[in-house]
Every structure is written in structure tokens, then in C-alpha cells.
N, CA, C and O of each residue as an XYZ file, in Angstrom:
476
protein
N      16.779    -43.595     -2.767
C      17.215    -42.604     -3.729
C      18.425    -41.866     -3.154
O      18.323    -41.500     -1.982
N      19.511    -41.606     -3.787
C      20.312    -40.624     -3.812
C      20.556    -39.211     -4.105
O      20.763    -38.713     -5.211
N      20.503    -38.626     -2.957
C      20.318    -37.200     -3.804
C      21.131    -36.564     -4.122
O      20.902    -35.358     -4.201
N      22.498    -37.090     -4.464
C      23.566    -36.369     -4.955
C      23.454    -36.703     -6.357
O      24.262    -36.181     -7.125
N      22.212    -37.825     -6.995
C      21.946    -38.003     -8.365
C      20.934    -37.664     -8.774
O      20.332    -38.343     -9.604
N      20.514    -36.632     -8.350
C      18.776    -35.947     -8.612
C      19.578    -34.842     -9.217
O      20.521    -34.092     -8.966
N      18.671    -35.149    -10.188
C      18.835    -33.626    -11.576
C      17.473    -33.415    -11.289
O      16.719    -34.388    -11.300
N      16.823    -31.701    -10.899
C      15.725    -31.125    -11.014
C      15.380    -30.604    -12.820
O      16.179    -30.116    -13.620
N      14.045    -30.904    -13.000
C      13.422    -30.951    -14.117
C      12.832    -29.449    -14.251
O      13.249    -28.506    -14.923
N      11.895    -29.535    -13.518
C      10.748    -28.318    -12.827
C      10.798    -27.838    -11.819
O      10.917    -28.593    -10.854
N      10.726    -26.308    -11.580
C      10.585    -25.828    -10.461
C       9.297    -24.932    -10.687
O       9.270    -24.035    -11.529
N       8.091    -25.297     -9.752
C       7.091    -24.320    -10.253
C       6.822    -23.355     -8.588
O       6.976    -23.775     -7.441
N       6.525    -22.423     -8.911
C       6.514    -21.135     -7.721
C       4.944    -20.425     -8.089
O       4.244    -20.176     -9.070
N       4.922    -20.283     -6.471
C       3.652    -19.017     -6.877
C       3.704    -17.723     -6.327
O       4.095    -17.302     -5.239
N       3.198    -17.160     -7.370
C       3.722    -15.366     -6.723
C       2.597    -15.048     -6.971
O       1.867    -15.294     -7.931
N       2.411    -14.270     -5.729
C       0.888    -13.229     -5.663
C       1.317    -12.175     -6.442
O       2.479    -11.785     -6.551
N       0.050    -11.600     -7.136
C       0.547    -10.138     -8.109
C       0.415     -8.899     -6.913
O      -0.118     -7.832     -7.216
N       0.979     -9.158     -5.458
C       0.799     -8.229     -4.617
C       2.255     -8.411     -3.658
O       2.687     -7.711     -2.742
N       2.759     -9.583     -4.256
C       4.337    -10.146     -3.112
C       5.253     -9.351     -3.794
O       6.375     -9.754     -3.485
N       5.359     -7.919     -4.989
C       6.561     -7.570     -5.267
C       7.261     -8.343     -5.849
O       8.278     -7.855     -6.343
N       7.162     -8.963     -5.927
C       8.447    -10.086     -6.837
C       8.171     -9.839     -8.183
O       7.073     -9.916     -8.733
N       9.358     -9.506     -8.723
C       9.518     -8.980    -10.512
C       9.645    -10.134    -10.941
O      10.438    -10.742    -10.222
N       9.207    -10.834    -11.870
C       9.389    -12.125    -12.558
C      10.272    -12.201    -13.529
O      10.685    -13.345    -13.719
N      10.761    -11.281    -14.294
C      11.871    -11.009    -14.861
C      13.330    -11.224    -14.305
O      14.117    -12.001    -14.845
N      13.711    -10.282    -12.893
C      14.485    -11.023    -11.476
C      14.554    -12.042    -11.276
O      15.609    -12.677    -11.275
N      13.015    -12.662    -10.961
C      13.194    -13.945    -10.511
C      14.087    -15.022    -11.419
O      15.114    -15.581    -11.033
N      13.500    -15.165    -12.612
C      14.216    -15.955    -13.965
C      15.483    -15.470    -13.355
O      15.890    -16.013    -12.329
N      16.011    -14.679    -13.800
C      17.362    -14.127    -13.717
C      18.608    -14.451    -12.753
O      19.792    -14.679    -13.001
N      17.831    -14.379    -11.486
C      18.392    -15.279    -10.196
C      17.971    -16.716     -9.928
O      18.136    -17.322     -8.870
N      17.534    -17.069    -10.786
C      16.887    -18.266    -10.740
C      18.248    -18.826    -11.587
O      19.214    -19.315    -11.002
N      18.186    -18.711    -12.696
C      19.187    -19.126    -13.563
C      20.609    -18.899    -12.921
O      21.285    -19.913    -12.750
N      21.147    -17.667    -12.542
C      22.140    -17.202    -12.191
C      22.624    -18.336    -10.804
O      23.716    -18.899    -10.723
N      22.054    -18.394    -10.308
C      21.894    -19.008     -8.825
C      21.582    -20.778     -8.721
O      21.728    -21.583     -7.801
N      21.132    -20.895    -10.015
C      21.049    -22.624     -9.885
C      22.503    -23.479    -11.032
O      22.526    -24.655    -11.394
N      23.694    -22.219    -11.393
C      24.367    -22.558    -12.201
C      25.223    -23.434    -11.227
O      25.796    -22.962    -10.245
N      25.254    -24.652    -11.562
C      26.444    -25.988    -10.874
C      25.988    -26.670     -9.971
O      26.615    -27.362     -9.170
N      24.179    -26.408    -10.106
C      23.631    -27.242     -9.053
C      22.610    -27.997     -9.687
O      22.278    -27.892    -10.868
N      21.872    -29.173     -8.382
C      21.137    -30.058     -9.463
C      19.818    -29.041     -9.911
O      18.722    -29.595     -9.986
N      19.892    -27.693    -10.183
C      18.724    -26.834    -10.196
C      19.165    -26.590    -11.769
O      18.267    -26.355    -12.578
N      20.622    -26.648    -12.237
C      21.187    -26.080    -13.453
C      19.899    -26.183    -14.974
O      20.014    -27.217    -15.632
N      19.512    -25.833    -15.140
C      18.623    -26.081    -16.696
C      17.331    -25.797    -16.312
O      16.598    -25.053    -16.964
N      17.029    -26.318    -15.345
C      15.710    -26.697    -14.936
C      14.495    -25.683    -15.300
O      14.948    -24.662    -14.783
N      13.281    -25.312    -15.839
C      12.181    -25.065    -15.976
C      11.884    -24.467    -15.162
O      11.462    -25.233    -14.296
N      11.794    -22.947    -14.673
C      11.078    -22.474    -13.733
C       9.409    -22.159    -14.282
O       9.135    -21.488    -15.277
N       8.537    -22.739    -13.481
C       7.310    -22.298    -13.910
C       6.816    -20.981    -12.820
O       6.907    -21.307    -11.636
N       6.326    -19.598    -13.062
C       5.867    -19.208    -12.347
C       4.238    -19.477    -12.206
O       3.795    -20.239    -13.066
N       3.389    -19.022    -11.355
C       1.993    -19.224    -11.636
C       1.675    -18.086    -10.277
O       1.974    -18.069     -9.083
N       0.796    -17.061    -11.342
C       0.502    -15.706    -10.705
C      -0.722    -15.939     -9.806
O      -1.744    -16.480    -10.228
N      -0.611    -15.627     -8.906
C      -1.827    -15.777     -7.856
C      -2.660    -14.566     -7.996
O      -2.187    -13.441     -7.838
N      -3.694    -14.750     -8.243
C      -4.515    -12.792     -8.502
C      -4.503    -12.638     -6.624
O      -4.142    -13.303     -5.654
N      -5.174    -11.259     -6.933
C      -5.561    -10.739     -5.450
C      -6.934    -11.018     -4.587
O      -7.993    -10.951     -5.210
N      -6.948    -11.154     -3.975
C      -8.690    -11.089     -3.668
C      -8.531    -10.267     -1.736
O      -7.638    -10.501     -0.922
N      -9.526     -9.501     -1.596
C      -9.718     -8.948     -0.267
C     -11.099     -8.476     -0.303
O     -11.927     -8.163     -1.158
N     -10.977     -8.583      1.556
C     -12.663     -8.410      2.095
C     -12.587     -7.543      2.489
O     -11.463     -7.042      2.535
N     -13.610     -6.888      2.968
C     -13.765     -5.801      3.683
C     -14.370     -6.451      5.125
O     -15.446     -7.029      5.278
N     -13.262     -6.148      6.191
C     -14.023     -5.944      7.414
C     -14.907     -5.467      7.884
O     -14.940     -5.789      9.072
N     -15.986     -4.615      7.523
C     -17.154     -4.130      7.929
C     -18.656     -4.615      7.016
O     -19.661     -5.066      7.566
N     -18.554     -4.469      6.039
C     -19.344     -5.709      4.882
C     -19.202     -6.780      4.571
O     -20.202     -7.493      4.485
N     -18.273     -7.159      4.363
C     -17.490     -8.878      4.142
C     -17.686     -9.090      2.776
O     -17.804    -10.222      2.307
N     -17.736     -7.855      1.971
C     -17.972     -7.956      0.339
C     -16.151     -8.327      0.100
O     -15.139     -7.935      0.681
N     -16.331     -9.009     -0.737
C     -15.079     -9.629     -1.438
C     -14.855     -8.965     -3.046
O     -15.831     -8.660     -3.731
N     -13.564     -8.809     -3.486
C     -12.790     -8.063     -4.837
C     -11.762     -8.436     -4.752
O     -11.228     -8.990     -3.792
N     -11.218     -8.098     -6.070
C      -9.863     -8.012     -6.602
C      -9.425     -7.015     -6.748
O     -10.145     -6.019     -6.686
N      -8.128     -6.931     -6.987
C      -7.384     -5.541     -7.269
C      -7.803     -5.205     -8.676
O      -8.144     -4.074     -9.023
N      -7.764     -6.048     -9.309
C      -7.956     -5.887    -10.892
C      -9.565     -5.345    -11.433
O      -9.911     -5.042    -12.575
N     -10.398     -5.354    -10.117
C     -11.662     -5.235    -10.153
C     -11.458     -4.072     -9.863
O     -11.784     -3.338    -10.796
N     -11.090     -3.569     -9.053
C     -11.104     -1.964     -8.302
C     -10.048     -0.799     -9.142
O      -9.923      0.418     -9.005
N      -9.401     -1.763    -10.027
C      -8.569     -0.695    -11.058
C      -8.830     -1.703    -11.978
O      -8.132     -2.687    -11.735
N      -9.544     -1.843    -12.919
C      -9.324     -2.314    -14.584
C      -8.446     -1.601    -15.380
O      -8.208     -1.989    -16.524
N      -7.958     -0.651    -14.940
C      -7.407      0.017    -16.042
C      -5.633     -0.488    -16.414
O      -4.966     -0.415    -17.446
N      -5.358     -0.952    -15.159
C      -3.988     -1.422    -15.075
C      -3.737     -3.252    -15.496
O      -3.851     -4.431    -15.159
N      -3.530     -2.764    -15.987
C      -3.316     -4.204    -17.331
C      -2.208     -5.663    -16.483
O      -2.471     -6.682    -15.844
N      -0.929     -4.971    -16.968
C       0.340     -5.743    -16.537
C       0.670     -5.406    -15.308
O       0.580     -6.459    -14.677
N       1.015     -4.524    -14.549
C       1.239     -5.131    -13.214
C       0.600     -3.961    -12.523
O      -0.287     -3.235    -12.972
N       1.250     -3.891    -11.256
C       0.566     -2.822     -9.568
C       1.529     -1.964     -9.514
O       2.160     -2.025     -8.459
N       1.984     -0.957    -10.474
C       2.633     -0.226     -9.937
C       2.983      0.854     -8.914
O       4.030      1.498     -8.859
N       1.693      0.949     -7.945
C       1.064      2.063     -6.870
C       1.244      1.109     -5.352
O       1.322      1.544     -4.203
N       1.274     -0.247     -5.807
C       1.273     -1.262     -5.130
C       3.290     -1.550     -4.581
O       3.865     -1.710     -3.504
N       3.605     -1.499     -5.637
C       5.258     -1.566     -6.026
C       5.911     -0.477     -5.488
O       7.029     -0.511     -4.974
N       5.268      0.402     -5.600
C       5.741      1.788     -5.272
C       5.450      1.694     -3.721
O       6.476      1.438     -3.090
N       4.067      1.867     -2.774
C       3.833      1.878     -1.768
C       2.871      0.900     -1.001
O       1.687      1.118     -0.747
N       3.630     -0.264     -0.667
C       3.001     -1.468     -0.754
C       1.929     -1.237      0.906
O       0.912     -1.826      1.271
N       2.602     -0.320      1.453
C       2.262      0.054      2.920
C       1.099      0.786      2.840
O       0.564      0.975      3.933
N       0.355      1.415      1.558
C      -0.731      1.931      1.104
C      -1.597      1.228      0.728
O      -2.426      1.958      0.186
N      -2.110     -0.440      0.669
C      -2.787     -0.977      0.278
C      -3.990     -0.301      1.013
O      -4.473      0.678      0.445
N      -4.402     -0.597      1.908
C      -5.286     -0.451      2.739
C      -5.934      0.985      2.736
O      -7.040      1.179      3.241
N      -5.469      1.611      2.363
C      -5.797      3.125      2.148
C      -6.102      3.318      0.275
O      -7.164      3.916      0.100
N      -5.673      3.087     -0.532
C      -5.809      2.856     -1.799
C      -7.106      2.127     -1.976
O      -7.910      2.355     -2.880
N      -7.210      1.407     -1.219
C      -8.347      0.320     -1.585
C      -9.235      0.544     -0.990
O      -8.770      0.701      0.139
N     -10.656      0.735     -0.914
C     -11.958      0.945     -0.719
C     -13.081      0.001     -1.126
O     -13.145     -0.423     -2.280
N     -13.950     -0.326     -0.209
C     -14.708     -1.369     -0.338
C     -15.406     -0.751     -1.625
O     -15.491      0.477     -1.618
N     -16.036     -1.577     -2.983
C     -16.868     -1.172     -3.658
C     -18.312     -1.267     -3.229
O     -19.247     -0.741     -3.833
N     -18.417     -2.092     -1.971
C     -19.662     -2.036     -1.496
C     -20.447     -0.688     -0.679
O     -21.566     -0.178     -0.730
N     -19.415     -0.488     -0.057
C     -19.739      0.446      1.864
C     -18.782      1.182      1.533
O     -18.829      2.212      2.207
N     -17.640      1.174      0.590
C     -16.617      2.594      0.725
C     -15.672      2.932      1.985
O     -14.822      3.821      2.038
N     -16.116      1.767      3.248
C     -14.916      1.597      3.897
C     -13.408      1.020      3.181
O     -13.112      0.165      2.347
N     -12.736      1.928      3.950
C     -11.021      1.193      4.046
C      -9.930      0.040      4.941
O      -8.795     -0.430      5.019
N     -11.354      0.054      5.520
C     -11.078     -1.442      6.608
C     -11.189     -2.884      5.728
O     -12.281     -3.442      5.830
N     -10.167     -3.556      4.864
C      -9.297     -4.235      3.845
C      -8.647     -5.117      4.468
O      -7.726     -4.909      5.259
N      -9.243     -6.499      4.035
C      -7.969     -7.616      4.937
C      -7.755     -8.157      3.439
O      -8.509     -8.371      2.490
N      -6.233     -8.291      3.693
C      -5.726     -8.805      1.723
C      -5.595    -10.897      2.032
O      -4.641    -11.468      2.562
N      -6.617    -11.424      1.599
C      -6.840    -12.864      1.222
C      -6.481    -13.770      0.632
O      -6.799    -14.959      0.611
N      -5.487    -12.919     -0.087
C      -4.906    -13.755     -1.117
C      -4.197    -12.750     -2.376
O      -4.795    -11.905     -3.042
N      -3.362    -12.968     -2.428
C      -1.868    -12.214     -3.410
C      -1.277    -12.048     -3.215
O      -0.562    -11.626     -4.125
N      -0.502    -12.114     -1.494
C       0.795    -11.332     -1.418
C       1.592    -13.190     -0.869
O       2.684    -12.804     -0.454
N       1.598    -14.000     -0.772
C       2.078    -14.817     -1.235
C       3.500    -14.873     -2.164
O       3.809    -14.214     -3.157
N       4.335    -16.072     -1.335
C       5.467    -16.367     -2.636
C       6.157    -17.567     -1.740
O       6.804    -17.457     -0.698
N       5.719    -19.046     -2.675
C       6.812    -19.998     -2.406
C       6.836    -20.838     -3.217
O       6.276    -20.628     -4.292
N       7.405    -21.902     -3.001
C       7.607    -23.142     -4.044
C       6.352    -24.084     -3.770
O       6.117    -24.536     -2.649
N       5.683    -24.304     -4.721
C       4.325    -25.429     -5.007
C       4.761    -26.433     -5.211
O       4.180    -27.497     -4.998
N       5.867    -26.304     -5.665
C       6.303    -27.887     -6.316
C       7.922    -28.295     -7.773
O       8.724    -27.523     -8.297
N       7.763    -29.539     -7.889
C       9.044    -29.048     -8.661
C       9.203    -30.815     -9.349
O       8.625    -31.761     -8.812
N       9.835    -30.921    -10.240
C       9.832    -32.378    -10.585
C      11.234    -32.746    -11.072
O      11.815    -31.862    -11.702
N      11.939    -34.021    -10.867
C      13.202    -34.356    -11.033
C      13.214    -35.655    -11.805
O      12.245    -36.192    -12.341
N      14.596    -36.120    -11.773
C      14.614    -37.715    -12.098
C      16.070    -38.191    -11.647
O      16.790    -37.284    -11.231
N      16.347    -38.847    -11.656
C      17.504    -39.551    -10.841
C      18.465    -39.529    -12.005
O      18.075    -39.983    -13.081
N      19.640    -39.058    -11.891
C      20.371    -39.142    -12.911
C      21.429    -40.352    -12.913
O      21.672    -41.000    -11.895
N      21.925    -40.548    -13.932
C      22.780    -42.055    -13.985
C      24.301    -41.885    -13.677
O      25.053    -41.196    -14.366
N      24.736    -42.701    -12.385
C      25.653    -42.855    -11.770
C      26.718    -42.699    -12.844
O      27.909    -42.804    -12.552
């Protein structure tokens, strides 16, 4: 294969709803940034990773979305002071703040699909 004849189809990414990354941005520089390359057109798929964390002293497991239902579309307390997780968050079990984050803050490329374009 030649890869100066690969046109990208798909680009799919995963973003934790805890990595900060605005998905709105992303599109934006995504597009902006793949103009004249074999990235030009291409399909960005995002795919949101939820949160999940344990508590070091119980080993009870949650989500963010569990410990605030009330916040719908995104973390804005999270966005704001990402250095506050651990203090924000409280085991629902034991009410400790001893919090290891397991999964959400994540962000890379999963994958992506092309086809060889004609010489």
C-alpha cells in the first residue's frame, strides 16, 4: 500500500467525560486542521467514555453521574476545577475522599478507517 494514496474515511476517538475536551473544539480543529490532508472530509466519530471510581478504603465503585444526577450534559465543577476531583467526590459507601478515578479522564484515537485512493 501507498500511503500517499490513502484517503481517511473515519476517525473514531474516545473522550472520557472527565479529559476536558469540549467536543464542539474538537470537531472544529478537527476539521480546521485536517483541511489538505488525507484526514480532509473524513467522519470524526467521538465515543464518550462515562466515569467510574473506587474508593481506596471500601473499594465501593460509582460514577460521576451517580454521585450528581442532577447534571445532565456535562461536569462543569469538573471543567472548572479538575484538581478538585478528589475532594468533590465522596465515597457513597464510607463517605471517605480517598478516590482513585478508573476510568474517564482518557483521550485518544480507537481507530479510524480509509481506502486507497486511485492513482
Amino acid at each position: 500500500m501507498n500511503l500517499n494514496n490513502v484517503k481517511v474515511t473515519k476517525v473514531i476517538v474516545r473522550v472520557g467525560e472527565l479529559s476536558l475536551v469540549d467536543e464542539v473544539a474538537l470537531r472544529n480543529a478537527f476539521e480546521a486542521y485536517s483541511f489538505g490532508s488525507p484526514l480532509e472530509g473524513a467522519e470524526l466519530v467521538v465515543k464518550t467514555e462515562r466515569s467510574l471510581f473506587k474508593c481506596k478504603r471500601c473499594g465501593a465503585e460509582w460514577s460521576f453521574r451517580e454521585a450528581f444526577p442532577q447534571l445532565k450534559e456535562n461536569i462543569p465543577v469538573i471543567h472548572l476545577y479538575p484538581h478538585l476531583v478528589t475532594e468533590l467526590l465522596k465515597c457513597p459507601k464510607c463517605g471517605s475522599n480517598e478516590v482513585e478515578i478508573l476510568r474517564g479522564d482518557e483521550f485518544y484515537v480507537e481507530g479510524f478507517e480509509y481506502v486507497e485512493a486511485e492513482s
